[in-house]
C-alpha positions as CSV (number, residue, x, y, z in Angstrom):
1,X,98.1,100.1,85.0
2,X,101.4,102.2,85.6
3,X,102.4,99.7,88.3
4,X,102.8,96.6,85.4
5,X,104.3,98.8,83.1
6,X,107.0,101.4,84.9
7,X,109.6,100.4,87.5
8,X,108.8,103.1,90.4
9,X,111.8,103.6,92.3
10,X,111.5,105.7,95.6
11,X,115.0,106.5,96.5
12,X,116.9,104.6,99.7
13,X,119.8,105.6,100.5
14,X,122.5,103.2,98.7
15,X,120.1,101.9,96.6
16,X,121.5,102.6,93.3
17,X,123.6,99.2,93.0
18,X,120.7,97.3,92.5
19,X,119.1,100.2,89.8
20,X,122.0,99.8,87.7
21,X,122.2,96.2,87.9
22,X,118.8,95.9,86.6
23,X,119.8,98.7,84.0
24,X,122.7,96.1,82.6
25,X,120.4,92.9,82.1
26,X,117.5,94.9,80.5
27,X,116.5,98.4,78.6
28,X,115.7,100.1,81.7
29,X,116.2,104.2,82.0
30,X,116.6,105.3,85.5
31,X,114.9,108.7,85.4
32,X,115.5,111.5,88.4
33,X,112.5,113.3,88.4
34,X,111.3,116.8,90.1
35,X,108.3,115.7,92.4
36,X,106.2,118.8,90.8
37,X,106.5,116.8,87.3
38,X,106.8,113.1,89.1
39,X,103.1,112.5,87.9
40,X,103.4,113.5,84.4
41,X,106.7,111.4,84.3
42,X,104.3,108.6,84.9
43,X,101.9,109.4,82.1
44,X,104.7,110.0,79.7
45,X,106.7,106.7,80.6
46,X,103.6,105.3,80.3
47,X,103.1,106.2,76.6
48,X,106.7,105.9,75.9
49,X,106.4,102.0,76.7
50,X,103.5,101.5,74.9
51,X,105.6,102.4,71.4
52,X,109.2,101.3,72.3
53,X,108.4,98.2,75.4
54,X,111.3,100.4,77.3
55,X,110.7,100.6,80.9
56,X,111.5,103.1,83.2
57,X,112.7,103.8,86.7
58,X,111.4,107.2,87.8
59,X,112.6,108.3,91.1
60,X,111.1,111.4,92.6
61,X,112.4,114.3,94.8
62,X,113.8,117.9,95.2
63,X,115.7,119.0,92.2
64,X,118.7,120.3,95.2
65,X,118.6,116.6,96.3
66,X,119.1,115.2,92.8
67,X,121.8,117.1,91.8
68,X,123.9,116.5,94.7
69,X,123.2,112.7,94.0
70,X,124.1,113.4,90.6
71,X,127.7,114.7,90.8
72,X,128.0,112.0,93.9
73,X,127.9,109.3,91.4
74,X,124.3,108.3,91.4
75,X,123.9,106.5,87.7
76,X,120.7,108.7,86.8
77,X,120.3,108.7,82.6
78,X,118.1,111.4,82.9
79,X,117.5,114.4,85.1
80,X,114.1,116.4,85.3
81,X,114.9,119.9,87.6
82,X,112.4,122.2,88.4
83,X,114.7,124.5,87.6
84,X,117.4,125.4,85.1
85,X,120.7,126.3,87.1
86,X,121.3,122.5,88.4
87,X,120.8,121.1,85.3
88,X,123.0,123.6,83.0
89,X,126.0,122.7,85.6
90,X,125.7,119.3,84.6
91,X,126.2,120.1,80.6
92,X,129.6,118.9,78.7
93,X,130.8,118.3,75.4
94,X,127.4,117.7,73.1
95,X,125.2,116.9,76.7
96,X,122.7,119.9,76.9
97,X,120.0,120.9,78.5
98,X,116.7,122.0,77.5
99,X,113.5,123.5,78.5
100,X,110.7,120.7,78.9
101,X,108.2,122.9,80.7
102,X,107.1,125.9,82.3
103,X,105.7,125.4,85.9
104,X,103.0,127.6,87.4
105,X,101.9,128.5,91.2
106,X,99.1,128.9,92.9
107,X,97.8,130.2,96.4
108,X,95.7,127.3,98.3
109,X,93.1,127.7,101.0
110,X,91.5,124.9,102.5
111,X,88.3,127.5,103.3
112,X,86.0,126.6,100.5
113,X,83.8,129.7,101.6
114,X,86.7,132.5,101.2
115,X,86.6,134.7,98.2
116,X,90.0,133.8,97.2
117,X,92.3,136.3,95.2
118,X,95.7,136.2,94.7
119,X,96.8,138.5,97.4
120,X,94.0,137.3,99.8
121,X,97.3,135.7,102.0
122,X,97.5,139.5,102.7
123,X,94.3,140.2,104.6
124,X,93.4,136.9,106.2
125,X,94.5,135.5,110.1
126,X,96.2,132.4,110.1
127,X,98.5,130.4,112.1
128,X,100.2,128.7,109.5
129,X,101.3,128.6,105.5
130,X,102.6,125.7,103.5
131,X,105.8,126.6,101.1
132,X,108.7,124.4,99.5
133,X,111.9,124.6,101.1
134,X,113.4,127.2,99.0
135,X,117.0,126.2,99.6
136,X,115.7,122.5,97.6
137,X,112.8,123.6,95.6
138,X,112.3,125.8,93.0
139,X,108.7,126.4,93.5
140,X,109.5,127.4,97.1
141,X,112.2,130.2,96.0
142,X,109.4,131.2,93.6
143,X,106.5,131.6,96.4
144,X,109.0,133.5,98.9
145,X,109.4,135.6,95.6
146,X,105.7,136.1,95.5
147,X,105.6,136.6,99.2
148,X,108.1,139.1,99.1
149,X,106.1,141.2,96.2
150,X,102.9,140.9,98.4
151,X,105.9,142.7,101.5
152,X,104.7,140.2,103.8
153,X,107.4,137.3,103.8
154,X,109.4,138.7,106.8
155,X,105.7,138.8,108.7
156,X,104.6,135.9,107.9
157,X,108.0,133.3,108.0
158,X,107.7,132.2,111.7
159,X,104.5,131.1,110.3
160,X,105.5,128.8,107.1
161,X,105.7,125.3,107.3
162,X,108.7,124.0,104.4
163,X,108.3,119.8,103.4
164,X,111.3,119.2,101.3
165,X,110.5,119.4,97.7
166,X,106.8,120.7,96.2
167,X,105.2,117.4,96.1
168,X,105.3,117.0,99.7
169,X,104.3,120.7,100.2
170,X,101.2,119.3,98.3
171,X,100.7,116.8,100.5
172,X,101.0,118.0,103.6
173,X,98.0,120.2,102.4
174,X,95.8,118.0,101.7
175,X,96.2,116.5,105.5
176,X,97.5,119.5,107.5
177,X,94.9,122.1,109.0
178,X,97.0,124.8,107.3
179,X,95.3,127.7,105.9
180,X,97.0,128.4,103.2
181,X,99.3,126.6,100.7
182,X,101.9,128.2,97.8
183,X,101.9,124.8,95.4
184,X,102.1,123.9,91.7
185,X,99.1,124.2,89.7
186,X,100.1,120.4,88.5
187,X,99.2,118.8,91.8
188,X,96.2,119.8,91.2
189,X,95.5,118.8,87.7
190,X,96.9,115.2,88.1
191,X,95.2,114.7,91.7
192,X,91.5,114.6,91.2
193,X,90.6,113.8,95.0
194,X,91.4,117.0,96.2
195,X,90.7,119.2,99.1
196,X,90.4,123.2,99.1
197,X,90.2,126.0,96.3
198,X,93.2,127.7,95.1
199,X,93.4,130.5,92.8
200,X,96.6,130.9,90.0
201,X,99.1,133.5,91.5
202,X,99.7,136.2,88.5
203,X,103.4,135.4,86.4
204,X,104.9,138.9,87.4
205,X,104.7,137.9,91.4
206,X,107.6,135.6,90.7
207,X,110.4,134.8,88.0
208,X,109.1,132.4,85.3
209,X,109.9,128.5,86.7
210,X,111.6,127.3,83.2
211,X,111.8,123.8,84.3
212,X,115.3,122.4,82.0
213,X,115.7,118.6,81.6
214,X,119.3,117.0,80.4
215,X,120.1,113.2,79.2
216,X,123.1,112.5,81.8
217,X,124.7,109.9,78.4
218,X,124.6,109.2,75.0
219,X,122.8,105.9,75.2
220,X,120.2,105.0,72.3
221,X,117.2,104.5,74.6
222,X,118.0,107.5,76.7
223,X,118.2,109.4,72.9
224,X,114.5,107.6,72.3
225,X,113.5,109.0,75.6
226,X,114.6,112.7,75.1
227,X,112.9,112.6,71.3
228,X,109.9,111.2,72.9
229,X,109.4,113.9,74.7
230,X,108.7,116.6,72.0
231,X,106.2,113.9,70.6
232,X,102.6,115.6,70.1
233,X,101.2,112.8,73.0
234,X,103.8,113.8,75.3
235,X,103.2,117.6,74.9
236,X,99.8,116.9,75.6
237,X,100.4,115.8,78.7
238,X,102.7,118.6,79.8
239,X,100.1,120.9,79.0
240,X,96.8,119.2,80.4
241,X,98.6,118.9,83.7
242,X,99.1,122.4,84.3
243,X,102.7,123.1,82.4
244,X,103.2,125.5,79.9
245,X,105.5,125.0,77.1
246,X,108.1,126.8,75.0
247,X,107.1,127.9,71.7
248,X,108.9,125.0,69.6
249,X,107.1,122.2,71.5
250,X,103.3,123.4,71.2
């Protein structure tokens, strides 16, 4: 159903000419999307058309990646970080940024026979872990934060395995005969064919992943968008996917 409803753009490289030519002839937003909250985008894009027939272009990635594309001219309308340094650099005049949601990781196995804990990664052989890049992902800065409480990231780091961006970290878990996995809890609640077990890793292993969105102009449809997303349906979908929320937007 998404695929007749939502433009799904997966970034090429000079591709944006033909984004914001489409953006000109019709009421397209071009959204730049986290991958850990690219499958929520969907869900909410998809609700958002349903009441206002506005489509939108969701292009997925690392947040590191967006942002560079950002302030290199890429004609985004709206940016989704995992994080909240990239998008607070991008704030001017009345253009802020807010919280949209709160992510949360987990430790992955693909032994469905371990007793898993959270600190399991401790005490078990194995050749090789799957991590974000933590240079481009939040999520990966958070698990080497975790792995770092546990004192076994300087150990274990000629062991890791780092995709780009979270999503692909997800991925390459569900193929890869890796061990272990540090992922978002999301993956896993908007994937349903799944591999593996995981177990949530406890809030005070890592620094909370407040997850800030900003509307990169003041157009009316973008201003739709952003309200859209404190709606009761689209909070609803944050939160059954694995997010939390900030107070205001329960």
């Amino acid at each position: 159903m998404f695929k007749k409803i939502i433009i799904i753009l997966i970034i090429v490289c000079c591709n944006y000419s033909v984004s914001y030519a489409a953006n000109k002839k019709s009421p397209i937003i071009i959204v730049a999307v986290a991958s850990s909250f690219y499958n929520t985008t969907l869900e909410i894009a998809s609700l958002f058309y349903k009441k206002t027939k506005i489509k939108t272009v969701i292009i997925k990635g690392s947040s590191g990646k967006h942002y560079a594309q950002i302030i290199n001219g890429a004609p985004f309308d709206i940016f989704f970080s995992a994080d909240q340094k990239r998008p607070k650099l991008l704030e001017k005049n009345n253009i802020k940024s807010r919280i949209y949601a709160i992510g949360k990781l987990i430790l992955w196995t693909n032994d469905d026979s371990m007793d898993l804990k959270y600190d399991s990664i401790k005490y078990e052989k194995f050749n090789h872990i799957i991590i974000a890049n933590e240079k481009l992902a939040p999520y990966g800065l958070a698990a080497v934060e975790y792995l770092k409480k546990l004192k076994i990231f300087d150990k274990i780091i000629h062991k890791t395995l780092k995709p780009e961006n979270i999503l692909a970290a997800f991925s390459l878990s569900q193929t890869n005969n890796a061990k272990f996995a540090i992922l978002s809890l999301s993956d896993f609640k908007t994937d349903k064919k799944t591999i593996g077990q995981y177990v949530i890793i406890p809030q005070n292993f890592y620094q909370p992943i407040r997850q800030n969105v900003i509307a990169l102009n003041e157009k009316k449809n973008v201003k739709l968008f952003m309200n859209f997303l404190r709606s009761k349906d689209a909070i609803t979908v944050i939160k059954k996917n694995g997010f939390g929320v900030m107070p205001h937007d329960k």
